[in-house]
N, C-alpha and C positions, 0 to 999 in steps of 0.2 A: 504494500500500500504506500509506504513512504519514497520508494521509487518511482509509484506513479506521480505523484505530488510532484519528485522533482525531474519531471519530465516537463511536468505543466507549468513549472516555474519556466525552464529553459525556455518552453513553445510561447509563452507570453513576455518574456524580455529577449525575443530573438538576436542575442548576442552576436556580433563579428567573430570575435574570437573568444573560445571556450577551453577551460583549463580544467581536467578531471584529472584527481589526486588519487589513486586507486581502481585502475581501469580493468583490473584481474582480468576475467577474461574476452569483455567487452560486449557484454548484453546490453548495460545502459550506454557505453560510449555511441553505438548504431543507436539508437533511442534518441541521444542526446545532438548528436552529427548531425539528425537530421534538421534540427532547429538554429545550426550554426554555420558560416562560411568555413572557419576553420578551427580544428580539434589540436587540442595535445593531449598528451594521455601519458599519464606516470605511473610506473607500479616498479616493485622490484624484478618479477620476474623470475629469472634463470638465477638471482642473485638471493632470493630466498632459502632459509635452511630452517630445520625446528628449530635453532633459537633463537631467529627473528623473527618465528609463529608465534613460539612462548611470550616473548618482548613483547611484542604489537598483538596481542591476543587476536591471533589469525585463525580464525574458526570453518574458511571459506573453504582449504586448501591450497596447495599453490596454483600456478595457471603459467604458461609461456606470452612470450610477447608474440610469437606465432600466430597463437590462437587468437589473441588480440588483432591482431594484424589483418587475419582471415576473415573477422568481422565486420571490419572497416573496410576492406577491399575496394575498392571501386570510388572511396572520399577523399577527402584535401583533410590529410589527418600526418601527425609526426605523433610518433610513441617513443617515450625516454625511460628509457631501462637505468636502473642502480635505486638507492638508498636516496632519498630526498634530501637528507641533511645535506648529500651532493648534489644534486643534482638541480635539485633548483637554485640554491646557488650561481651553479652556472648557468642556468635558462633567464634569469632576470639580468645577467650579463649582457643577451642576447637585445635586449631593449623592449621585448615582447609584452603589449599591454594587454589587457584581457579585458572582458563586462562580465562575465560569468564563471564562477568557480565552486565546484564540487572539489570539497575536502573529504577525503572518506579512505583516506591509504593507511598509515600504524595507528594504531588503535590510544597506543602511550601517550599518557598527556605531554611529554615532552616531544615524540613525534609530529602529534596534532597541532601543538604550541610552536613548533619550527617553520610545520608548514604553511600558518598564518602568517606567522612572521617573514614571511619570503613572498605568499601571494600577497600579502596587501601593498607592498611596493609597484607591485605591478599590476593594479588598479585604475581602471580610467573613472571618471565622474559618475555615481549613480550604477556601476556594479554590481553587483548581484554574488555573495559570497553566502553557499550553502554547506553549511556541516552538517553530517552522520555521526551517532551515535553520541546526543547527550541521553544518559542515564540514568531514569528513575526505578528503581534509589540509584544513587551515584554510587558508583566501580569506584574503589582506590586504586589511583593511579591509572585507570583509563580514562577515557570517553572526552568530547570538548567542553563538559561542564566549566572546567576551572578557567578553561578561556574564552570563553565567551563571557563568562562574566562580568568582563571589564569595559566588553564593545557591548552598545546599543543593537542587540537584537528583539526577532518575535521569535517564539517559538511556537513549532508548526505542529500537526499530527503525525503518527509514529508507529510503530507495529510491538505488538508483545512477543519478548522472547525469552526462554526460560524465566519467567517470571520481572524478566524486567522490559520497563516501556523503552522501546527506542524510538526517538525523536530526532528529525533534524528541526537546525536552526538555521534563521536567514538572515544575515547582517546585507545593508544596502550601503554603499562608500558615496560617503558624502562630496568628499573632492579629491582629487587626483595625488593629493598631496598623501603623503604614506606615514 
């Protein structure tokens, strides 16, 4: 349910450009491509092992950037494989501004927390940044409860899982300024 929601985010602020933070295997990035000129797509990938399941509480399994790839086929899409604390680093290098961003790659508040910290630099005015996985009741040490907290958002509807609500959140960037 909460994927449809952020599909119908994307389809009503039809962004240029679309930055999805955990593309695993690429169900929502086709879903989401379709709403946008152009995708980027981050996951680790091939660089996944159990103890950055364990770390990022990865419950999904892993997925190749293949399969990713296979999905997309045929759209104006670029997919970056590694570890985020790299990799976008280096992607905001690139000068690449976004209006729409889907956060939903490590699970770890310091994962989640890095990946804010790197998408909102590259922010255009009126953006659209949606996070996965705030958690009621709140996980120690996961989910983006502890970071959102500081930015102005709403919080949206969510799906139940083993007894906990999962909810995304939607902050909108007020100016360009990061």
């Amino acid at each position: 349910m909460r994927y449809d929601l952020l599909i119908d985010l994307a389809a009503a602020k039809k962004p240029d450009v679309l930055i999805e933070i955990g593309t695993h295997r690429g169900n929502n990035a086709k879903r989401l491509k379709a709403h946008c000129r152009k995708y980027y797509g981050f996951d680790l990938w091939e660089a996944g092992n159990d103890e950055t399941d364990k770390r990022e509480s990865n419950g999904k399994g892993r997925s190749t950037k293949a399969q990713a790839a296979q999905v997309l086929a045929g759209t104006d899409f670029e997919l970056i494989a590694g570890n985020t604390l790299d990799t976008l680093p280096a992607f905001w290098e690139r000068g690449i501004k976004a209006d729409f961003v889907f956060i939903d790659g490590g699970h770890s508040v310091g994962t989640i927390g890095s990946d804010w910290q790197w998408t909102r630099r590259m922010l255009n005015p009126g953006a659209v940044v949606v996070f996965d996985d705030y958690y009621e009741p709140e996980r120690d040490g996961f989910g983006c409860n502890a970071i959102v907290a500081g930015i102005e958002h709403e919080l949206l509807n969510g799906d139940s899982f083993n007894g906990t609500l999962i909810r995304l959140v939607k902050y909108v960037h007020p100016s360009g300024a990061a």
